[in-house]
N, C-alpha and C positions, 0 to 999 in steps of 0.2 A: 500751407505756406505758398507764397505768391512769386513767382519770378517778374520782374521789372526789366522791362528791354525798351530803353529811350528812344526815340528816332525810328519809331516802330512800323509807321509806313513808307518809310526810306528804304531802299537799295537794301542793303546789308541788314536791316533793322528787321527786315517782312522776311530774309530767308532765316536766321536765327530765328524767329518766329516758327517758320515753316520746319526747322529741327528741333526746336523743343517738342511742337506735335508730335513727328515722329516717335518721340524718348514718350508716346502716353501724358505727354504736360499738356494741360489744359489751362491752371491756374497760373495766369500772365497780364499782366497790368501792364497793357500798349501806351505807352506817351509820346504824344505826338504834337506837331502844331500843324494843322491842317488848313491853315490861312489856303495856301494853295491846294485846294480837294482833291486835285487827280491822285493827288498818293493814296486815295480810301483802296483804289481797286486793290493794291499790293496787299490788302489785310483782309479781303473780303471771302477769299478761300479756307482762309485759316481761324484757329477756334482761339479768341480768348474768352476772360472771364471781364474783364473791364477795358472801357477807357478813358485815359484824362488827357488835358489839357498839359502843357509840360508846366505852365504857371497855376497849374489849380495841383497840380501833381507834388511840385516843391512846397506849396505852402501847407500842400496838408502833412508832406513829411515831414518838416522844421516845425509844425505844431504836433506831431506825435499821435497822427492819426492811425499808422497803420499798427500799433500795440503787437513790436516783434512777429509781426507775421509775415515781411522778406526773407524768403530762401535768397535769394543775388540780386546782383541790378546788373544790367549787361547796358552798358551805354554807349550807344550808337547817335547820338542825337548833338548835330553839329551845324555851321555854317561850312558847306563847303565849296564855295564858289571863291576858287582863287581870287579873282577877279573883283571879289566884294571889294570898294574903298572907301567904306562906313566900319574905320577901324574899332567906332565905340562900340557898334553893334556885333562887332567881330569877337569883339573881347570878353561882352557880358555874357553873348550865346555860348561862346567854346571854351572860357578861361573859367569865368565865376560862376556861371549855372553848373558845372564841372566840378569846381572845388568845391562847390557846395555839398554837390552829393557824395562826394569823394570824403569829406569829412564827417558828415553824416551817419555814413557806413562805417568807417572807421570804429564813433562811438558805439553802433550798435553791432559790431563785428558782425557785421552782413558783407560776403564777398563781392567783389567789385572789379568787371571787367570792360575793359573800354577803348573807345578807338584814336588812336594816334596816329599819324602821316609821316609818310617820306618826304613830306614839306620840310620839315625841319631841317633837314642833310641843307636844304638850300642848293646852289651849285656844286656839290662838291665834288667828288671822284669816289671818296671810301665813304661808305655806310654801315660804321658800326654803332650801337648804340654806344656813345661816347661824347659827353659836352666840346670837345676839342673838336668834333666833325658837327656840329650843328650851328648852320650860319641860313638860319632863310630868309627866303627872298621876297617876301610878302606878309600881310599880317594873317591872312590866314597860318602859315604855317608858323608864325609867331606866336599866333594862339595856342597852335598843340605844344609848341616847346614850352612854352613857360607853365601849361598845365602839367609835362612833363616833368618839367624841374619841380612841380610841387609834390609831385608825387615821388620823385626819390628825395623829398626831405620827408617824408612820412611812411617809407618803407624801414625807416631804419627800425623803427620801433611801431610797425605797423601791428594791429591787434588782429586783423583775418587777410585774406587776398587782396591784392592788388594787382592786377594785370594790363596791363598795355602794351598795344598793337598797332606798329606803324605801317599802314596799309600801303605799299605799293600803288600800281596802278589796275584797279581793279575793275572787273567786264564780266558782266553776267545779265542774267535774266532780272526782271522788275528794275533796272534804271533807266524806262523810259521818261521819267516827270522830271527828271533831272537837266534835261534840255540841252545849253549846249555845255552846259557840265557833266553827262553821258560819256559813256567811253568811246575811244577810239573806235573801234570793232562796232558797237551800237550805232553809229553814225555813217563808216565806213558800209555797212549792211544796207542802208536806209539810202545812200546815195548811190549805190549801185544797181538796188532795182527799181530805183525813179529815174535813174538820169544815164546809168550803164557805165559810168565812171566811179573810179576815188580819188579824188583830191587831199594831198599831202603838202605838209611845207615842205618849200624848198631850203636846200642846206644852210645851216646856221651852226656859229660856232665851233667850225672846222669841222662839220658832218657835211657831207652828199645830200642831195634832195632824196628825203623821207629815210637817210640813216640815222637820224637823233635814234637813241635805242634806251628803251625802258624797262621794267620790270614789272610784264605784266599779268596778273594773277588772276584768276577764274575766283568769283565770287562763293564755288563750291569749296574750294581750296580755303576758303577765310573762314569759310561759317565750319570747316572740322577742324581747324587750330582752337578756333574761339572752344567747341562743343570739348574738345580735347583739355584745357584747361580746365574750365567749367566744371570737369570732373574729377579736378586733382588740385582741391582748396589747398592745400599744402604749398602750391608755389604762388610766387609772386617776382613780379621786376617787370622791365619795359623791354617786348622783343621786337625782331623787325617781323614784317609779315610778307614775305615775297617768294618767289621762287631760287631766289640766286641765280638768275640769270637773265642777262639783258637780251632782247632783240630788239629789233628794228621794227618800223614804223610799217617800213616795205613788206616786213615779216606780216603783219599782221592784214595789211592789206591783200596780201596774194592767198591770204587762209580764207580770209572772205569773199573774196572773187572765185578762189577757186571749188570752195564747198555750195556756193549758189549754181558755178557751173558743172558740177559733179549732179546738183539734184536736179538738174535738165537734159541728161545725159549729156554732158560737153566734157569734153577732155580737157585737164590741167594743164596751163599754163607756166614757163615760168616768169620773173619778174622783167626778164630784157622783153618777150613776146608781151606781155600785158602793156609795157610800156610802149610798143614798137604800133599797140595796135587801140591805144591813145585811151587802154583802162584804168592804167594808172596816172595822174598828171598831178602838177606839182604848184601852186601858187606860194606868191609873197608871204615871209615871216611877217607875224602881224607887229609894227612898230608899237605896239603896246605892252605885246609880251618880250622887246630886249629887255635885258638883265633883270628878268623875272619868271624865267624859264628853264628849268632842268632839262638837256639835251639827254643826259646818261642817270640812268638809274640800277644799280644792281643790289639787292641785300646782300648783304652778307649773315648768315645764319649760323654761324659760331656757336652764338648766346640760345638759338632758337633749340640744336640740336644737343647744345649740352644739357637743356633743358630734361630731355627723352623723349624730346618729339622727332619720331623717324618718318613720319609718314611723306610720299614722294608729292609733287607739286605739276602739274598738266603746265606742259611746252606752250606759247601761241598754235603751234597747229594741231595740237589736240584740242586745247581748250576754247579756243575760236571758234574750230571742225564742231563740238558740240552745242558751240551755245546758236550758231547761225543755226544749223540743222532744228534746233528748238524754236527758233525766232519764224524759219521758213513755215514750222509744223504750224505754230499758231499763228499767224496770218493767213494761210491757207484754212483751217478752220475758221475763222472769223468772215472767211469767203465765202462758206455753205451756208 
């Protein structure tokens, strides 16, 4: 039996990959679109048994190529550039290539887990999975709600799993091809040891320069929700995926300035000294991102913990403190 993980040399796609191994899974059918190649390297460590195309992948599933032989399909495979304004292309990638497979499974009661956004909340204040709080603010995030809304008209009378994960705002290892849709923290890293600064927007929307505060989650933290599911076909519904708790921008910059200068022997800083000694600086909100922009993000995990998922969620300065320390180790090998 095969596991299916869409969007396979993506971010999130290649470390779900990289835990299946772990669990002795070998048997994984990566689908990918590799129009852009730098994502090969995300999969070059890791063992599958195949790969396809995601358009050679669907057409062989809708003809009934693979004869019952999916154990899941873990679907990671999205447009995620907010920014995209080729709403067609937005809607066939994230909406209909989605319901496709989503109905798919269904007939063949193959589990089916997959990723949703905190796009969807839009600007709001509360984030619980509930249609009265979903207003977004772009069609990205348009695309996950209404694939959303399809999948709780097919829960009610769903034949095996169905899970969905509104991802926070997520920072780890392998989203370097992602550019300047990369996270905070990945950018933040990269502009402090070329240039010895971080630059932040400055205040918007009744926040301080670089307090807009988000919900942000360590890409470890996503791939042992997912793996946690995965392993308990029994449930189904749409959760949020975050830590439950917001910080700041500021937060996250002072984690990476201050784990780069912890690994040079330099004593930590705090945010008024970084600022005073011109580490941290603050440029114009981009007039492209007003009112398409979430200042505040928090989950609320109600739905996640009633679930029986207890497991705890890394702070930005834990999970920052590791993933730069990672980023440091390997560009310093890449150096020898």
């Amino acid at each position: 039996m095969h596991y299916v993980v869409t969007g396979a040399a993506g971010f999130i796609g290649s470390k779900l990959i990289e835990a299946l191994n772990r669990r002795g899974i070998r048997e994984i059918i990566a689908v990918d679109n590799l129009k852009e190649s730098a994502k090969f390297r995300n999969l070059a460590s890791l063992d599958i048994e195949d790969y396809l195309d995601k358009r050679d992948f669907l057409d062989r599933l809708l003809a009934d190529q693979f004869d019952d032989t999916i154990e899941a399909v873990i679907h990671q495979g999205a447009c995620s550039d907010t920014m995209e304004s080729d709403g067609r292309y937005m809607m066939e990638n994230n909406y209909r290539y989605s319901r496709l497979l989503l109905d798919w499974g269904q007939e063949a009661e193959v589990p089916f887990l997959y990723a949703s956004s905190a796009a969807v909340y839009g600007a709001g204040t509360a984030f619980r999975e509930e249609r009265s709080l979903e207003q977004p603010l772009n069609v990205y995030g348009y695309s996950k709600f209404l694939f959303d809304q399809h999948v709780r008209s097919r829960l009610v009378s769903s034949r095996s799993q169905i899970a969905g994960f509104r991802y926070f705002n997520v920072y780890g290892l392998n989203e370097a091809h992602k550019g300047r849709m990369a996270s905070v923290a990945f950018h933040a890293f990269n502009q402090f040891r070329a240039e010895g600064v971080v630059r932040l927007f400055k205040g918007s929307a009744g926040y301080a320069d670089g307090a807009q505060r988000r919900d942000f989650i360590h890409v470890d933290d996503v791939v042992k929700l997912n793996m946690w599911f995965l392993e308990r076909p029994e449930l189904s519904g749409i959760y949020n995926c975050g830590t439950g708790r917001a910080q700041t921008f500021n937060d996250v910059a002072c984690a990476v300035i201050n784990t780069v200068r912890g690994a040079r022997g330099e004593a930590g800083l705090t945010l008024e000294q970084m600022q005073s000694a011109g580490l941290v600086q603050y440029i114009d909100f981009p007039p492209a991102l007003t009112g398409k922009y979430q200042s505040y993000t928090q989950a609320d995990l109600a739905r996640l913990r009633k679930s029986g998922y207890e497991q705890s969620f890394m702070s930005v300065e834990q999970g920052v403190q590791a993933y730069v320390t990672r980023l440091l180790a390997d560009s310093q090998g890449e150096a020898t």
